[in-house]
ZAMARGU-4260 file (C-alpha; in steps of 0.2 Angstrom, whole numbers, plus 5000, padded with zeros to 4 digits):
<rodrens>
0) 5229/4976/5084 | 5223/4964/5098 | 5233/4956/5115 | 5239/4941/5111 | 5245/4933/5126
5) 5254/4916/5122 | 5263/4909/5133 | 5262/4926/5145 | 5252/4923/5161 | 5246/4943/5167
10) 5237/4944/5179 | 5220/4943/5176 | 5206/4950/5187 | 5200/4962/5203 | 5212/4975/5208
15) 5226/4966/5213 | 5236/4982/5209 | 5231/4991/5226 | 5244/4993/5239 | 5231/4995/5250
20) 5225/5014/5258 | 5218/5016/5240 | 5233/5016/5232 | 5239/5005/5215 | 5254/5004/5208
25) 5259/5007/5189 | 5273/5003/5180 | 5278/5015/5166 | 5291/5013/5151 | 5291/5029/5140
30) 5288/5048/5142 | 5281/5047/5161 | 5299/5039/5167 | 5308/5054/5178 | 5317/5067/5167
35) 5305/5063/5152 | 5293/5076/5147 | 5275/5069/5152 | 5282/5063/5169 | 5276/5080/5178
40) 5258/5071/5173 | 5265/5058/5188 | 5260/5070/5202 | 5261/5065/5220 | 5264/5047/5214
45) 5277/5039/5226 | 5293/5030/5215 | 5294/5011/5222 | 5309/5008/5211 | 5314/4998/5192
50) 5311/4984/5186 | 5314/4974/5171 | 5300/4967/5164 | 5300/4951/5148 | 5282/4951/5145
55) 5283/4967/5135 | 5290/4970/5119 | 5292/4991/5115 | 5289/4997/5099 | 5296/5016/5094
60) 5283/5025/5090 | 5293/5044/5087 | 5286/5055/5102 | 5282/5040/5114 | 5284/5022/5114
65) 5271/5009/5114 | 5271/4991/5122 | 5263/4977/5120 | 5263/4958/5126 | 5273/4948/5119
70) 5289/4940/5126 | 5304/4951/5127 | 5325/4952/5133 | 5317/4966/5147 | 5311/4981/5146
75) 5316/4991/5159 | 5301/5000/5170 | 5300/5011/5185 | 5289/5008/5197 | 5275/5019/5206
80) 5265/5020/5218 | 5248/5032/5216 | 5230/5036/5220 | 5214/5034/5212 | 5215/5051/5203
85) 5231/5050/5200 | 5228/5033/5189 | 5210/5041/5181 | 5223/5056/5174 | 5237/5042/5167
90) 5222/5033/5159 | 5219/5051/5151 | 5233/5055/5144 | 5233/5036/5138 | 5216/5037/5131
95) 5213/5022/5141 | 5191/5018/5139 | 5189/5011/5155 | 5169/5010/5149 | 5176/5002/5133
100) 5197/4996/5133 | 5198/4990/5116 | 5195/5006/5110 | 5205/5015/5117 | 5223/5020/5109
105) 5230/5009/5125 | 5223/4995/5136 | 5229/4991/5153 | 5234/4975/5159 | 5242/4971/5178
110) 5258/4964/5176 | 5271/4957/5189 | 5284/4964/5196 | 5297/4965/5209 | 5286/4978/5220
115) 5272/4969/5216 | 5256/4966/5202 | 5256/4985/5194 | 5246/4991/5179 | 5255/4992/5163
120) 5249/5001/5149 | 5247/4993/5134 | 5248/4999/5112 | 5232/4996/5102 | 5238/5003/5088
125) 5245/4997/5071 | 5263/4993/5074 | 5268/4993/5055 | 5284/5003/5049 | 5289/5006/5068
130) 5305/4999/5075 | 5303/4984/5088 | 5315/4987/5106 | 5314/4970/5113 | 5327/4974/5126
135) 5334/4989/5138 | 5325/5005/5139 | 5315/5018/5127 | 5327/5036/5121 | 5316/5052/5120
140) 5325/5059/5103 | 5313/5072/5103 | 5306/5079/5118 | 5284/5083/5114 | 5272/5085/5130
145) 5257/5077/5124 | 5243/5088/5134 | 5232/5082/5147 | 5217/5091/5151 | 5211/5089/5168
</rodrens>
């Protein structure tokens, strides 16, 4: 599946992201929320606060959801603040290519929010059959860690 962005205006370039002291911010929607099973993956990362966000749609993918861009009633995000390594481990467990991002399971794309431009991660895979959440927030029916190695 490719982005299509319409009327959506992300932002595009450089590291606008950084909250300076080498630190970016992320904003996530599924299993690394607090009290969902991959949030442990969050480390150190410093919670900014929630957001709602309409230029993501979710989609329910079974163990984790997937977002993409597309105009939404709000999808409810929390916000983080992280390191460098912190971000390289997230882009793991997202099997983000940073060498190659459309080949990757997910792309990332900085978005605005409230606490400022953060990364979101975005679902590259085929949405057919899955159920579309165009409003509020993500359930975990089933709790499954997907594993990072570090």
């Amino acid at each position: 599946m490719s982005i299509e962005r319409g009327g959506i205006d992300p932002i595009e370039s450089g590291n606008h992201a950084d909250t300076g002291a080498g630190d970016t911010r992320v904003a996530v929607y599924g299993t690394l929320k607090r009290g969902l099973c991959n949030h442990h993956v969050m480390g150190e990362a410093r919670f900014l606060g929630e957001d709602t966000l309409s230029q993501i749609t979710l989609y329910d993918l079974g163990p984790y959801p997937g977002a993409v861009l597309a105009d939404s009633r709000g999808i409810e995000v929390e916000v983080f603040s992280l390191d460098a390594a912190q971000l390289a481990l997230l882009d793991r467990l997202e099997e983000y290519n940073e060498d190659d991002p459309g080949r990757g399971l997910y792309t990332r794309l900085q978005l605005a929010t409230r606490f400022g431009p953060a990364w979101v991660y975005l679902y590259q895979g085929s949405l057919e059959g899955y159920e579309r959440l165009d409003a509020g927030a993500w359930s975990e029916a089933t709790p499954t860690m997907k594993e990072v190695r570090v």
